[in-house]
FISELO-913047 format. One record per residue (C-alpha): residue in three letters; x, y, z. Coordinates in steps of 0.05 Angstrom, whole numbers, plus 5000, padded with zeros to 4 digits. Example, Ala and Ser with C-alpha at 12.3 -4.5 7.8 and 13.67 -1.06 7.14 Angstrom:
2
Ala524649105156 Ser527349795143 
END
This chain:
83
Unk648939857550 Unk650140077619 Unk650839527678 Unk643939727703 Unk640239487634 Unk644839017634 Unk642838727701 Unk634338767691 Unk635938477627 Unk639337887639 Unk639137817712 Unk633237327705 Unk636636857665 Unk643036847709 Unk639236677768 Unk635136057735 Unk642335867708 Unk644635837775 Unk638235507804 Unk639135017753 Unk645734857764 Unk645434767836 Unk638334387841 Unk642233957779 Unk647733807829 Unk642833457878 Unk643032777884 Unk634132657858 Unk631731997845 Unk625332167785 Unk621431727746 Unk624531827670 Unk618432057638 Unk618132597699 Unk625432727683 Unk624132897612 Unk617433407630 Unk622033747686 Unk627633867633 Unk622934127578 Unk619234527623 Unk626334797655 Unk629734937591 Unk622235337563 Unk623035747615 Unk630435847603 Unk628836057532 Unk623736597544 Unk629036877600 Unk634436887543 Unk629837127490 Unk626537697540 Unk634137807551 Unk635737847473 Unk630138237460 Unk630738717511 Unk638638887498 Unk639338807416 Unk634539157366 Unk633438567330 Unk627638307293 Unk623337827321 Unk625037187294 Unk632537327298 Unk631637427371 Unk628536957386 Unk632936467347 Unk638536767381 Unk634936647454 Unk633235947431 Unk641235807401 Unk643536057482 Unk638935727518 Unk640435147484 Unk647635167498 Unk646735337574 Unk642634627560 Unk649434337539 Unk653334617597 Unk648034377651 Unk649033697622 Unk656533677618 Unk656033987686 
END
């Protein structure tokens, strides 16, 4: 895979990463039911960036890509918390 596909593949997910981990640095006071809707909607979107990713760089079938888009966006989860 050259650094080009590799780029429009996974460039998406890099940058929510990143927007994640910065607006997770700010000091917000939320409500914890509105905490819980912004993380499930945050980390949804964070799986269909990993599995577009997946599934755009791997000839996989579909439920194994997906799983494997669902396994990383679950551990970039973990990191954002220990973070």
């Amino acid at each position: 895979m050259t650094m080009k596909y590799f780029l429009r593949n996974w460039s998406p997910v890099l940058a929510f990463v990143l927007a994640i981990f910065i607006c997770s640095s700010l000091q917000v006071h939320v409500t914890d039911g509105t905490d819980k809707v912004v993380h499930a909607l945050e980390y949804a979107v964070m799986g269909f960036f990993t599995t577009r990713g997946v599934m755009l760089s791997w000839e996989l079938p579909r439920f194994r890509g997906a799983a494997l888009g669902a396994f990383i966006a679950a551990a970039l989860g973990v990191l954002d918390e220990f973070h």
